[in-house]
N, C-alpha and C positions, 0 to 999 in steps of 0.2 A: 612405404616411405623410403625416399633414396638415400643408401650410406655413401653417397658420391661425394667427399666434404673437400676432395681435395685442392679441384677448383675446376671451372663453368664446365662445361662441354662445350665442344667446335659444333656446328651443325652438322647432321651425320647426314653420309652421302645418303640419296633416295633407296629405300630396301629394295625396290624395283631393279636397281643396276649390280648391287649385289644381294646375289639371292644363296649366295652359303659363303661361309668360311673354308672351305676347304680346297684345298692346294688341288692345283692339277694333278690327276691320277695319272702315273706313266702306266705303258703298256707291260712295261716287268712287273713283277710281284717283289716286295721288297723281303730282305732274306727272315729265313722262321715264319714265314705265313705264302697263302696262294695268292693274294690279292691284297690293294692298297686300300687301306681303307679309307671308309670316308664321311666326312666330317658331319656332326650332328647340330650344330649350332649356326642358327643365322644371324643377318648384319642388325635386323629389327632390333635394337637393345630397347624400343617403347622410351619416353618421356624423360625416364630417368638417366638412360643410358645403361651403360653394362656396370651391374653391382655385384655383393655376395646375394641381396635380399637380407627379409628377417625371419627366415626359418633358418630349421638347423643343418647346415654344412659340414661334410666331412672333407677337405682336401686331402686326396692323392698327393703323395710324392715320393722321388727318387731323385737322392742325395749323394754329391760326395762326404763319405765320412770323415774326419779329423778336423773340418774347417767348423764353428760356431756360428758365422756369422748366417748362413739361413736359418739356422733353429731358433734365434735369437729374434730374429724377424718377424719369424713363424709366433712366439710366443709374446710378442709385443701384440703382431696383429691381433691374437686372441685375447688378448688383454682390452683393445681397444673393440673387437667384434665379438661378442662370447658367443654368437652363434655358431659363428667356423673355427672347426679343431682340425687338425691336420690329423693325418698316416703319415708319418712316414719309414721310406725305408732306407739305409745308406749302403754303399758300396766304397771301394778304391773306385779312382777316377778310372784305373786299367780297365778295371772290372765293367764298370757304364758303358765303356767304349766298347767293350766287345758284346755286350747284352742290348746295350740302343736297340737296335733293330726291333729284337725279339719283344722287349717289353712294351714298345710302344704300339707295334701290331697284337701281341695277345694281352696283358695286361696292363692298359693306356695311363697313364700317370695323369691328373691335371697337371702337376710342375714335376719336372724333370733337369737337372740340373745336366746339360747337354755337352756332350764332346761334339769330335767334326761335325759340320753341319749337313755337309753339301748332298751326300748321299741320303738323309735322310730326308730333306726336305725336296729333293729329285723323288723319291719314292713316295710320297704324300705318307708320310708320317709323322708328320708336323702344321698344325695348325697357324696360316697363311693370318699376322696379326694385324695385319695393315688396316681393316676396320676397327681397331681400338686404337691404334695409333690417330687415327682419325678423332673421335671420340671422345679420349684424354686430351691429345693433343702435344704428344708426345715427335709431331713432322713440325713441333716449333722448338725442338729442342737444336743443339749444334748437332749438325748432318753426319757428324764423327764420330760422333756416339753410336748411332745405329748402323755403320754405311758393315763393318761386318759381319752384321747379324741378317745381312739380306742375301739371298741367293738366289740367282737366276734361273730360266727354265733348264739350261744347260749345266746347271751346277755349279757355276761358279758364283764365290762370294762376294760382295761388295756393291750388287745390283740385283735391283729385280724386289720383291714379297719380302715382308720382312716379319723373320720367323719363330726370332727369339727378343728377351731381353734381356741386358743385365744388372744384378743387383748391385757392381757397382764395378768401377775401371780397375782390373789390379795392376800390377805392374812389379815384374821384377830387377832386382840390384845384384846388391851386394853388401851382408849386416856383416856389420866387426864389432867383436869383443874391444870397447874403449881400455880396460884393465891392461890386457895382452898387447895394445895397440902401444901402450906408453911403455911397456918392457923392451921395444923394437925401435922405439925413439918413433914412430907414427906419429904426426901431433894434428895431421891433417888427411883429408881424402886425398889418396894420388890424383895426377891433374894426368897425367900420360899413360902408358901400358908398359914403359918401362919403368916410371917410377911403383907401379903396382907389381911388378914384377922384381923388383928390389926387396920392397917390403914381403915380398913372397918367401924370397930367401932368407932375408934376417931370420923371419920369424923359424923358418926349418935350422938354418943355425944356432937358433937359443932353443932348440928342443922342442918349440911351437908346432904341434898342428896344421900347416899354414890353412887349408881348408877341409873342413868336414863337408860333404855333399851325398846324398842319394846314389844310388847306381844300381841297386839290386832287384832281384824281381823282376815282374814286367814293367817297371818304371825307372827306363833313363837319366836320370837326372842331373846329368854329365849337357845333358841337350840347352840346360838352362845356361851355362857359361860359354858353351861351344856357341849358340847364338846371339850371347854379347859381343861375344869375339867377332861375329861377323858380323856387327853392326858396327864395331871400330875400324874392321878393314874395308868395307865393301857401302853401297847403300841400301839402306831399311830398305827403300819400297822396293826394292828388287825379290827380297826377300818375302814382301807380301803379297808379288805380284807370282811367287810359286805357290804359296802357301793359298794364295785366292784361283789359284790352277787359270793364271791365264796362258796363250796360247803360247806353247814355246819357251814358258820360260822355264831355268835348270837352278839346281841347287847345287850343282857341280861345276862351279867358275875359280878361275884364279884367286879370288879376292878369298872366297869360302879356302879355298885350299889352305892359302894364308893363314888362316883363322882357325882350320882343323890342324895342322902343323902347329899351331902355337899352343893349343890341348894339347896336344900329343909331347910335347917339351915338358908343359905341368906336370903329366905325368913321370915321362921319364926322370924326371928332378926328384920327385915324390914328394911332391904340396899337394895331394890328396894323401888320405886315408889309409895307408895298407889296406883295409880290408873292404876300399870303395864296391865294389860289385858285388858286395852281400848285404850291404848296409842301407835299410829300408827310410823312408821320411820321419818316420814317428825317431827314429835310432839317432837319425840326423838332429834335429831336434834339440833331444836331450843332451846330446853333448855338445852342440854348441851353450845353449841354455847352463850348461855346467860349466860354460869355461874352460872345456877340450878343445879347442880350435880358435884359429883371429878371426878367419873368415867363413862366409858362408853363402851361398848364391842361392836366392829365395826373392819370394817376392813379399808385396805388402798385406797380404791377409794374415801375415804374423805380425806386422806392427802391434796391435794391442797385445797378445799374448806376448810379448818380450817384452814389452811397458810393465803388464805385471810380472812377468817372470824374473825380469833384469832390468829394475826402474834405470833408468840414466847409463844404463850399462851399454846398451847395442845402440851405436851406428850405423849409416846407412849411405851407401853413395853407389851412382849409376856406373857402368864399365866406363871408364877415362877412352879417351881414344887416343888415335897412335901421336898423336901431336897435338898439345896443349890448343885451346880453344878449335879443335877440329870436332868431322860428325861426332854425335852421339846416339845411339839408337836403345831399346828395349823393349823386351814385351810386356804390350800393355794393351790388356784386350778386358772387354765385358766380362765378368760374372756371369759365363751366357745359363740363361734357365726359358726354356721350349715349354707347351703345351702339348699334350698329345692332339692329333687331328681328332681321336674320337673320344676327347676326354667330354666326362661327364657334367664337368663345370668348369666349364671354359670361360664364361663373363666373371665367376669371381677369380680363380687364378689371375688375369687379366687385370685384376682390380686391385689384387696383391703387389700385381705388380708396377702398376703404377702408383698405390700407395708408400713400398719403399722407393721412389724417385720422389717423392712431393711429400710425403708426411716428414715434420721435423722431429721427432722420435725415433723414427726410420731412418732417417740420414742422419742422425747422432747414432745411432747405431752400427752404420755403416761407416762411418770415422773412425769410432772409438772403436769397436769389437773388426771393421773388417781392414781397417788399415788404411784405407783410398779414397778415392775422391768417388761420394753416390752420381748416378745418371741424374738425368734432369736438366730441367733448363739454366742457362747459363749464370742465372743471377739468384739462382734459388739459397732456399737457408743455406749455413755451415755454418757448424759449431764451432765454440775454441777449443783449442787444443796447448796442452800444454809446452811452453818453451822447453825447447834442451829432449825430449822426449821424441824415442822411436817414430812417434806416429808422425810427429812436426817433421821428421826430418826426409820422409817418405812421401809426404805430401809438399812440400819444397823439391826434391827430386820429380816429382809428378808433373808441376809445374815448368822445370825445366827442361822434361822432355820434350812439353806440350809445345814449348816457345823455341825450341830445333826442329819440330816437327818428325822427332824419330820410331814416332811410335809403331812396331810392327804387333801383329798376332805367332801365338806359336806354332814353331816348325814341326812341331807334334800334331798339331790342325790341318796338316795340307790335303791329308784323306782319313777315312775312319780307321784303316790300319796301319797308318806310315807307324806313328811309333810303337805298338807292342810288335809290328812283325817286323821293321825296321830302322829306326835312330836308335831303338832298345839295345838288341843283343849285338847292331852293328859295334856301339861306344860302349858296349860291356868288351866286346872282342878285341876295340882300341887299347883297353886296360890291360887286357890279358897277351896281348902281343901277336894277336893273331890277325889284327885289321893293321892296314895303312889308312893316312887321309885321304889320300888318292881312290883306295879302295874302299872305302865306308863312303865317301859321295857318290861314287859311280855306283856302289850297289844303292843307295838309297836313291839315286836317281832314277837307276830302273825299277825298283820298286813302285816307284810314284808313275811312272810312265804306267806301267801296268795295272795298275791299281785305277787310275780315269781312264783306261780305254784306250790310251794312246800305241 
């Protein structure tokens, strides 16, 4: 009996014209194994289409850890499917990024919560979804949703297979402590980068914090406001069209320079942390949460956990740009989660995951625990959300990216090791005095050249 409830099937292409799922095999061997492997499951889903079934299911997976909202998922689905129980196992996002490879060629996850794409789905490591998109019917949803989760023969993203999904659009700001906001006379979001840069000062004037943010470890997190800053000085899709490795293009332009010189002020001011480059996410967190800091550059998969942690407390607004009603840009990408090419249960992961795009338990899940707006079709459910509340005001911001058009993917995505071998320790070395803006693009640019082959 089919658990397909979420709605029709499209007619599925003839099994004849696809006769596997699995991505073209390049002639390399992708790294940690001798050969690509290749994929076990064909396009036939039979009468029902592709389900869990009604035997018993074990899903694979490989998580980032700290975030709720796939476990929550996870345990809704089993709620509504008792036959499938997941595995899971979680990592730091650093840590996935540099294990992808290996785990998906020796130990194949069904879901994998996925860093860069491009290299792995060039290596046939990733199973090619486009027969479920078929299927579900997920090529009726807005084209935007998926355009980057597809990657070309060539590796680049934005065209071609499409490889992954995501559980839901995140998008990052900027939360501020409302408390700390009214001690600095704040009574509203700044509309410019100098009035934000006002309130920067007040607040180190009255002894404030101005921002607590990440930096330590293998995780940059300096890279989240260095790329609002370029989306105030410069434009998004320039920025996507490095990050999606189209030909020639540089993250080393005037407008970036702009934008790393205006970090490099924050710092030298000291509206970070003292102790930024030691100081991990979970660290970060807490002290904002605690009311150490005004601001904080994050994105919306904390909405619900600062709803409950700081009801009515945390605001939210996008990077202002340099001139009142000018661009706005931010990152705002998928929840991407991949399938292994040789996972074991590839038609129900698949079904997982178009259940969280269409089931209304799942996308009230996806509101309330992940902060953003779920994938899906344009007119599908959404729940209410409370007035005056982190989550409303995250999902209004979401909104008016959508209607500027500024949404980019992260600069930490442009290859599999751009950010632990370089945005990391480059904007670690900015803090410590040891980089310039000049010299942290140009080594990150040659990084990136090197790293696609160029």
């Amino acid at each position: 009996m089919s658990r397909l409830t979420q709605r029709p099937l499209r007619p599925l292409i003839l099994a004849g014209v696809l006769t596997s799922l699995a991505v073209a095999v390049t002639a390399c061997a992708p790294p940690g194994g001798t050969a690509a492997p290749q994929a076990s499951s064909t396009a036939d889903f039979g009468a029902n289409g592709p389900t869990c079934g009604d035997e018993d299911v074990v899903l694979s997976g490989y998580f980032e850890t700290g975030f709720p909202l796939p476990k929550d998922l996870t345990a809704e689905f089993t709620k509504q499917y008792p036959n499938v129980t997941f595995d899971i196992r979680e990592d730091q996002f650093a840590v996935i990024t540099q294990n992808a490879p290996r785990v998906l060629q020796d130990s194949p996850p069904d879901l994998m919560r996925l860093p860069q794409m491009s290299e792995l789905a060039k290596d046939g490591l990733l199973l090619n979804l486009d027969p479920y998109a078929e299927a579900f019917g997920w090529t009726d949803w807005p084209a935007s949703q998926l355009q980057q989760l597809r990657v070309d023969a060539d590796g680049r993203r934005g065209n071609g297979p499409l490889y992954a999904l995501g559980l839901n659009y995140s998008m990052t700001g900027v939360f501020y402590n409302k408390t700390l906001a009214k001690k600095i006379g704040m009574t509203e979001a700044p509309k410019t980068l100098d009035e934000f840069d006002a309130d920067l000062k007040a607040a180190k004037d009255a002894g404030i914090t101005p921002i607590t943010q990440f930096n330590g470890g293998a995780t940059g997190g300096l890279a989240f406001p260095l790329q609002a800053l370029m989306a105030s000085y410069g434009d998004p899709a320039k920025i996507n069209d490095w990050i999606f490795q189209q030909p020639d293009a540089t993250i080393d332009t005037p407008e970036n320079l702009e934008a790393t010189t205006h970090l490099k002020k924050w710092i030298d001011e000291g509206f970070f942390a003292d102790d930024i480059n030691s100081l991990d996410y979970s660290q970060m967190m807490s002290r904002f949460i605690g009311g150490e800091s005004l601001f904080m550059f994050d994105g919306d998969w904390e909405s619900g956990n600062l709803d409950t942690q700081m009801p009515g407390e945390a605001g939210f607004f996008l990077m202002p740009p340099r001139e009142e009603g000018g661009q706005i840009g931010a990152m705002s990408a998928p929840l991407t989660f991949g399938v292994a090419a040789t996972a074991k249960h590839a038609d129900c992961a698949a079904f997982f995951l178009n259940w969280t795009a269409t089931n209304e338990k799942a996308r009230t899940i996806g509101v309330e625990v992940g902060g953003s707006h779920p994938m899906g079709p344009a007119d599908a459910f959404m729940p209410p959300v409370e007035e005056g509340s982190t989550t409303a005001a995250t999902l209004a911001a979401g909104a008016e990216l959508s209607k500027a058009n500024g949404a980019m993917d992260f600069i930490a995505n442009a290859t599999g090791a751009i950010y632990a071998q370089s945005w990391t320790p480059n904007l670690q070395k900015l803090v410590a005095g040891e980089q310039t803006p000049e010299g942290l693009l140009s080594s990150v640019q040659s990084d990136y050249e090197s790293q696609i082959g160029n």
